[in-house]
C-alpha positions, 0 to 999 in steps of 0.5 A: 463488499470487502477486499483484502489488499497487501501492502508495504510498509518501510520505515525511512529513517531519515523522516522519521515515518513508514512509507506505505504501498498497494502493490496493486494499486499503483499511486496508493500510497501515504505514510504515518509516523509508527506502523499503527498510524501507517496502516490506518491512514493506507486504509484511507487512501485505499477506499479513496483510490477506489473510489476515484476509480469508480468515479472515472470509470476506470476497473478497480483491479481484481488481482492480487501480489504475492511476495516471495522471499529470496536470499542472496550472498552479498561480498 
């Protein structure tokens, strides 16, 4: 079965790398050098974090995040 997932991707420029996320999959996480390299390597460290899951028997979750985007006034 497929899923999609969203993630986040930020670039740090202090290392040089985007740092990446699974909102809802908390402890996903990993990192690349460009944006290509980033979401490769996420797609890695999702379908090992699931598994992990499986194995320990804990549920993989269903849900999903939704981003929303805000604006706000800054002095």
């Amino acid at each position: 079965m497929e899923r999609r997932f969203k993630v986040v991707l930020e670039w740090d420029s202090e290392v040089q790398v985007y740092a990446v996320t699974v909102p809802s999959l908390p402890g996903c996480v990993t990192q690349g050098r460009n944006r290509e390299e980033a979401l490769e390597r996420i797609q890695e460290a999702i379908t090992g974090h699931i598994e992990a899951l499986k194995i320990i028997g804990q549920p993989v979750p269903q849900g999903d995040v939704e981003f929303a985007e805000v604006q706000v006034s800054v002095s």
